[in-house]
C-alpha positions as CSV (number, residue, x, y, z in Angstrom):
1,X,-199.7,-89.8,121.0
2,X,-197.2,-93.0,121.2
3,X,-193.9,-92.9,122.9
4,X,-192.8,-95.8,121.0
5,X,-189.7,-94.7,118.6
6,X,-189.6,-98.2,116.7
7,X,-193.1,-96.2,114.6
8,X,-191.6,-92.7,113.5
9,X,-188.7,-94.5,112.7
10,X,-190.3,-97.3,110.7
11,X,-192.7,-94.9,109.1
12,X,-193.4,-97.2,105.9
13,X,-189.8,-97.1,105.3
14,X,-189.1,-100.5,103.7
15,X,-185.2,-100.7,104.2
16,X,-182.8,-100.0,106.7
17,X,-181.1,-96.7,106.8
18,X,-177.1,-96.3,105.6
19,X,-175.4,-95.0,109.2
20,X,-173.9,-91.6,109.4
21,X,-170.8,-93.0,108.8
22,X,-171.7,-94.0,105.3
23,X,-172.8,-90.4,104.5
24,X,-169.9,-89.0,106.3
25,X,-167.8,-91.7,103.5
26,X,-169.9,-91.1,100.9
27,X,-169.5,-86.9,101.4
28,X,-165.6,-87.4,101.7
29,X,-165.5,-89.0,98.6
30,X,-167.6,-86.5,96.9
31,X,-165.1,-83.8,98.2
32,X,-162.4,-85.6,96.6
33,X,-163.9,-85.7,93.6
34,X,-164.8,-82.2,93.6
35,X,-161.1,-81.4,94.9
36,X,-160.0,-83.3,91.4
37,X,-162.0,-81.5,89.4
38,X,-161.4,-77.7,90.9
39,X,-157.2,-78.7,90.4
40,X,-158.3,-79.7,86.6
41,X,-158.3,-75.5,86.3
42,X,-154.5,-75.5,87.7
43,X,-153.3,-78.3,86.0
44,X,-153.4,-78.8,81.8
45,X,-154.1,-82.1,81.2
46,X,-154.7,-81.7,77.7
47,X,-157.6,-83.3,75.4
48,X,-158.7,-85.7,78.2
49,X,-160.0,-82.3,79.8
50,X,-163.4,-82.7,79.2
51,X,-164.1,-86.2,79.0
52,X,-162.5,-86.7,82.9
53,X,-165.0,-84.1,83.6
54,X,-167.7,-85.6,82.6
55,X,-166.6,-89.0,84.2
56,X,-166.4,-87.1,87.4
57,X,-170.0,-85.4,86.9
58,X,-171.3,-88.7,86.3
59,X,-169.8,-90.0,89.6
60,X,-170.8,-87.4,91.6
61,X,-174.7,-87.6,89.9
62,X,-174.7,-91.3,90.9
63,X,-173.9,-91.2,94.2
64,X,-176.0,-88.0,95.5
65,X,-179.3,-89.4,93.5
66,X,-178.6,-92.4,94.9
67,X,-177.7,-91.8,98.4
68,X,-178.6,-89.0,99.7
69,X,-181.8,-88.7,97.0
70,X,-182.5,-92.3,98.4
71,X,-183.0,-93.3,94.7
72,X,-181.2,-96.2,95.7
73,X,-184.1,-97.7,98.1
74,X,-186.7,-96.8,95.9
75,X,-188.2,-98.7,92.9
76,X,-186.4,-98.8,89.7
77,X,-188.8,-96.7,87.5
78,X,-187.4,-94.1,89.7
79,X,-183.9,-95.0,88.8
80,X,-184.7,-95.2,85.3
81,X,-185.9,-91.7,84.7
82,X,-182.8,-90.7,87.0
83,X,-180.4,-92.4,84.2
84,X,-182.3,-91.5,81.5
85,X,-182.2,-87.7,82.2
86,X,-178.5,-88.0,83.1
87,X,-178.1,-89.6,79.4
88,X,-180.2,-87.1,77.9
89,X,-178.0,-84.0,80.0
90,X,-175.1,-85.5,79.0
91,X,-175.9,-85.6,75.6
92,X,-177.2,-82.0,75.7
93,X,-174.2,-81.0,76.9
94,X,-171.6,-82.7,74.2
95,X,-173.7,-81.3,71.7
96,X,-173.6,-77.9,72.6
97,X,-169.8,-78.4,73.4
98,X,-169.1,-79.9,69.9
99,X,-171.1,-76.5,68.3
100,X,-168.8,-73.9,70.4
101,X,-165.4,-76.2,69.7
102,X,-166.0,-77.1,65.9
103,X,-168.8,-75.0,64.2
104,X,-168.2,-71.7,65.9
105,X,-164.5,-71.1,64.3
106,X,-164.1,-68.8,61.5
């Protein structure tokens, strides 16, 4: 058994660690975000509706893959399959909205 702390830390780990208060930041700001897009229910903003949505859904994908995932200290393969399912969810997504808002009325 070693005692030494420097080797579970280090553990093949190949970057150094954000600090707590860098998550602690990085959670605030996704609380704000999510704040913004609860008071979207309470507030009409009109046709921006969805698009600031999905600006804010982005955001929020971005920086929990890459911080707290830890996509951001891994290879880039990683972070391309990350971006491309986002793209491909997106586009899912603005499909299927487009059918309910445009093909669905009688």
């Amino acid at each position: 058994m070693s005692t030494d702390t420097d080797t579970d830390t280090d553990s093949g780990a190949g970057h150094e660690h954000p600090t707590d208060a860098r998550y602690v930041r990085i959670a605030i700001l996704l609380a704000v975000i999510t704040a913004a897009e609860v008071s979207t229910y309470y507030v009409d903003i009109g046709p921006v509706l969805i698009p600031a949505l999905m600006v804010m859904m982005v955001v929020k994908f971005f920086y929990v893959a890459a911080w707290f995932m830890h996509l951001r200290f891994d290879s880039v393969l990683f972070t391309r399959f990350f971006v491309t399912g986002l793209i491909l969810a997106t586009a899912v997504y603005s499909i299927a909205l487009t059918v309910f808002e445009f093909w669905s009325k009688g």
